[in-house]
C-alpha positions in Angstrom: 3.6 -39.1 21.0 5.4 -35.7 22.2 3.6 -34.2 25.1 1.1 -31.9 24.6 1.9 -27.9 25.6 -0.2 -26.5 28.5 -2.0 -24.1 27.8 -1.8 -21.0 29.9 -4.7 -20.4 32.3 -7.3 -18.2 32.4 -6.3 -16.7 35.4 -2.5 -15.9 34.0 -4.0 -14.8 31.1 -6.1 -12.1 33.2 -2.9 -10.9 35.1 -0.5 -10.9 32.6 -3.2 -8.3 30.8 -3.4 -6.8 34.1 0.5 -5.8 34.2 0.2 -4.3 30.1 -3.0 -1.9 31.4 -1.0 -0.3 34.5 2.2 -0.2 32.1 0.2 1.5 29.8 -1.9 3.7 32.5 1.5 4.9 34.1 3.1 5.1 30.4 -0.5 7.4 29.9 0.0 9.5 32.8 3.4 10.2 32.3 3.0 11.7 28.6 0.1 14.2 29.9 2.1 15.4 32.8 4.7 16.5 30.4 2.3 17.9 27.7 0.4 19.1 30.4 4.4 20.8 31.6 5.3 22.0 28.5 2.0 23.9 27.7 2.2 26.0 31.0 6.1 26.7 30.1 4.8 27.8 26.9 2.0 30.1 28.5 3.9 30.8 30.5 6.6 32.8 28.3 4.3 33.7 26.2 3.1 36.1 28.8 6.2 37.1 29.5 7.3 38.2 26.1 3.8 40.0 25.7 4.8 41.6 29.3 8.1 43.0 28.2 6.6 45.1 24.8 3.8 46.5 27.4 3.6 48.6 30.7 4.3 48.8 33.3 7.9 48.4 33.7 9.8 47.3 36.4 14.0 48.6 35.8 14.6 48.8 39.1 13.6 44.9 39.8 15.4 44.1 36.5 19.1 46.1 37.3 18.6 44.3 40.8 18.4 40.9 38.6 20.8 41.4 36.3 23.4 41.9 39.4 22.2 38.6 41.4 22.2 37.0 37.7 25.2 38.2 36.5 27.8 40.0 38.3 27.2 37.3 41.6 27.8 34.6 39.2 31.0 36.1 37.6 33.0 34.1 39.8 31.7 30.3 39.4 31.8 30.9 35.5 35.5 32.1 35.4 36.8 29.9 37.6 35.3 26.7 35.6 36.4 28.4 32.3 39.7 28.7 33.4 40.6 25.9 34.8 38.4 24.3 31.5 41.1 26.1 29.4 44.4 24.7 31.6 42.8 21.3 31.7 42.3 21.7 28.1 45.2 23.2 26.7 47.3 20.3 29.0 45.4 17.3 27.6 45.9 18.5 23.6 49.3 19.2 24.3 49.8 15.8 25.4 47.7 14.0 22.8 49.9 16.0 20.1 53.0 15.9 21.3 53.6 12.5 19.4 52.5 14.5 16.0 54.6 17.6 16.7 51.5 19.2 16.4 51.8 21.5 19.6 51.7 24.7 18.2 47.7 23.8 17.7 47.1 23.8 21.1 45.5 27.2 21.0 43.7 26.6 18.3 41.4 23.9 19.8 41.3 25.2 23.0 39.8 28.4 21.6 37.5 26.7 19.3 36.5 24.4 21.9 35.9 27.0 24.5 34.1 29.5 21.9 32.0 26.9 19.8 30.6 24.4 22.8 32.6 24.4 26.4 32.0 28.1 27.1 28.4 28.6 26.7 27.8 25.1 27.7 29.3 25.3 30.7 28.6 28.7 31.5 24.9 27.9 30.9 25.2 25.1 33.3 27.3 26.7 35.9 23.8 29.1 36.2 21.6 26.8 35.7 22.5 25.6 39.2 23.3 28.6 40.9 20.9 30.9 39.6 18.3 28.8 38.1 17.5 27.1 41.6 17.5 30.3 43.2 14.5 31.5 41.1 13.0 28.5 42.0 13.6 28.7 45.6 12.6 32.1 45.6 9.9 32.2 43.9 8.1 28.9 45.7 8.5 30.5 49.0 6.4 33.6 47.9 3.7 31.3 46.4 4.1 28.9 49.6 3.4 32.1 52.1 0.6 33.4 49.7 2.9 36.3 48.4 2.0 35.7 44.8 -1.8 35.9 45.7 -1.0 39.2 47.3 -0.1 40.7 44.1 -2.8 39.1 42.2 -5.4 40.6 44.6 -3.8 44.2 44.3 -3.7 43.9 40.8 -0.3 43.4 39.8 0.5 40.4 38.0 2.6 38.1 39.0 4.4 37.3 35.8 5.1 41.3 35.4 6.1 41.7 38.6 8.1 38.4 38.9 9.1 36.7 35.9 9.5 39.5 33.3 12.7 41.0 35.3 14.3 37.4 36.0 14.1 36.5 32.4 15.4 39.1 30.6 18.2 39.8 33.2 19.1 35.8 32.6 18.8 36.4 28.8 20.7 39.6 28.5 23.7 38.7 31.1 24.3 35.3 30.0 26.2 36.0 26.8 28.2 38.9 28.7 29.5 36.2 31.2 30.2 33.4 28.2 32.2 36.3 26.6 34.1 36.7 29.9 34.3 32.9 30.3 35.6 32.3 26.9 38.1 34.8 27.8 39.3 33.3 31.0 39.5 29.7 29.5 41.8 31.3 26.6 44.1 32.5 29.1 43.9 29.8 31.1 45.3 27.4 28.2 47.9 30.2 27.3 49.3 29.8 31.1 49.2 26.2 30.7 50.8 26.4 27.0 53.3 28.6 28.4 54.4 27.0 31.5 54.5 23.4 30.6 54.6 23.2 26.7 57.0 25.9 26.5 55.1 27.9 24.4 55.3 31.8 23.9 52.5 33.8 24.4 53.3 35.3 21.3 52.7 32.1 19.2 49.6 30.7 21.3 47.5 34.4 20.7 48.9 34.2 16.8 47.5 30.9 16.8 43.8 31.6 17.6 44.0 35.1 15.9 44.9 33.2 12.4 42.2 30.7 13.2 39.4 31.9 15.5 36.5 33.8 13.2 33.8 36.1 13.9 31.0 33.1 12.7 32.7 31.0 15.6 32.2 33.7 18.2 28.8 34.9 17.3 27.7 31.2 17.1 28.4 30.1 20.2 27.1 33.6 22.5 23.6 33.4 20.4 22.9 29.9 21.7 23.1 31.8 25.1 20.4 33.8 24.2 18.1 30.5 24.1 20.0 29.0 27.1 19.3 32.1 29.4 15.4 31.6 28.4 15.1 28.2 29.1 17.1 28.4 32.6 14.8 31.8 33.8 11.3 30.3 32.2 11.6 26.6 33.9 12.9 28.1 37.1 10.5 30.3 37.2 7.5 28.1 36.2 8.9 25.6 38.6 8.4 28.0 41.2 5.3 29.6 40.4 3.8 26.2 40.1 4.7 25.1 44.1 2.1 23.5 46.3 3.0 22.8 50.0 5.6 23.4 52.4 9.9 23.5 52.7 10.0 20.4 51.5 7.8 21.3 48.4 10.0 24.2 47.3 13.3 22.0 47.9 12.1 19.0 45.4 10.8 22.1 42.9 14.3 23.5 43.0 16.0 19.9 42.4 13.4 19.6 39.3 14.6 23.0 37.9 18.3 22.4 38.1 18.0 18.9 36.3 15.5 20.0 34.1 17.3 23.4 33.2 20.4 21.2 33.1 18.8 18.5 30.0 17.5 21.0 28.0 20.3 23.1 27.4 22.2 19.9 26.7 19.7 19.2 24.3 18.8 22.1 22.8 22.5 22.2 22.6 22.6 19.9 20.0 19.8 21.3 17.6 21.2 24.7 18.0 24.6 23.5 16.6 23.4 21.5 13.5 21.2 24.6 12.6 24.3 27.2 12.8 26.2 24.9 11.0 23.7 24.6 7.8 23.7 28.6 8.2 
């Protein structure tokens, strides 16, 4: 006769039920912190974009942003394009060489950079730099009750604070993607010049016979929706801040990976939709 099977106990039974509840507790608690996240992102630029049709206005705040957003970050951005570009440009060159195809160097660098690397890199490059400053910023003003301060002389803190950061990252983020894209093209045409013995001539001739004005446009409007999500979660991350230092350092970690995923993300959507325009 084969031996009979033992039958789990009672007790094993018990835990093993005991593990699938907290799974499914933590599993619970998870998905509402994130609703719960993306609702007050939402509300958060809601009130925003009904802030920026109505006044009061706040320029001077804004032309203040748009230099620490922009014109401070001109530097990061064109040195990553560039280099981008000469890294670029050096690879292709190599990985045609055995097809005598080096003459399309500059064509694939400047699609690359125009279509995907320039605003996705750009976007990133500010997403670190300017997105955690928002962040940073912003929490030590809700840390040292600024933010109250406003609220209880009746200025709001999203007209005062938020309205000026977002539209500053929204409007200067395609000008420094143009600039970028710019950089990384001359970059490659250095690289094309100096090492594939290239002319400038034939590299610029290149992209001018194959670059278009759909390639351009595509890739500085996903800017647009890069430079809102970067300003809206730093600045919700910030608003949101409870605590001390140490509060405002892990808010300004959150932001940058967070900022960071979702324009990697959104990245892709945006792309299949301006492709099926």
């Amino acid at each position: 006769m084969p031996p009979t099977q033992q039958q789990p106990s009672a007790t094993a039974i018990f835990y093993r039920n005991l593990r699938w509840l907290r799974f499914v507790d933590r599993f619970g608690r998870k998905g509402s912190h994130t609703v719960e996240y993306l609702g007050g992102l939402a509300d958060l630029i809601g009130q925003a974009f009904v802030a920026c049709v109505s006044r009061p206005f706040y320029s001077t705040e804004l032309l203040q942003q748009m230099d620490e957003v922009g014109v401070k970050s001109l530097s990061i951005t064109g040195i990553t394009a560039f280099v981008t570009g000469g890294v670029l440009a050096l690879q292709t060159a190599y990985s045609l060489e055995a097809f005598g195809g080096k003459n399309f160097v500059g064509r694939i660098v400047s699609l690359s950079l125009v279509r995907e690397l320039g605003p996705i890199l750009t976007a990133l490059m500010v997403a670190g730099r300017v997105g955690s400053g928002i962040t940073a910023e912003l929490g030590s003003m809700t840390v040292t009750e600024q933010v109250d301060a406003l609220r209880s002389m009746a200025i709001s803190p999203v007209r005062r604070l938020v309205v000026p950061r977002l539209l500053a990252t929204i409007l200067m983020l395609p000008v420094l993607t143009a600039i970028a894209n710019v950089l990384g093209i001359l970059g490659g045409m250095g690289i094309a010049v100096l090492e594939i013995r290239m002319t400038a001539q034939d590299y610029i001739t290149s992209i001018w016979q194959q670059l278009s004005i759909s390639d351009i446009t595509s890739g500085l409007s996903k800017t647009l929706f890069f430079g809102l999500e970067i300003a809206a979660i730093g600045c919700y991350n910030g608003l949101q801040v409870e605590g001390g230092a140490a509060a405002v350092g892990r808010a300004t970690t959150r932001t940058v990976v967070l900022a960071s995923i979702s324009i990697l993300v959104s990245d892709f959507f945006l792309t299949k939709l301006f492709l099926a325009l």
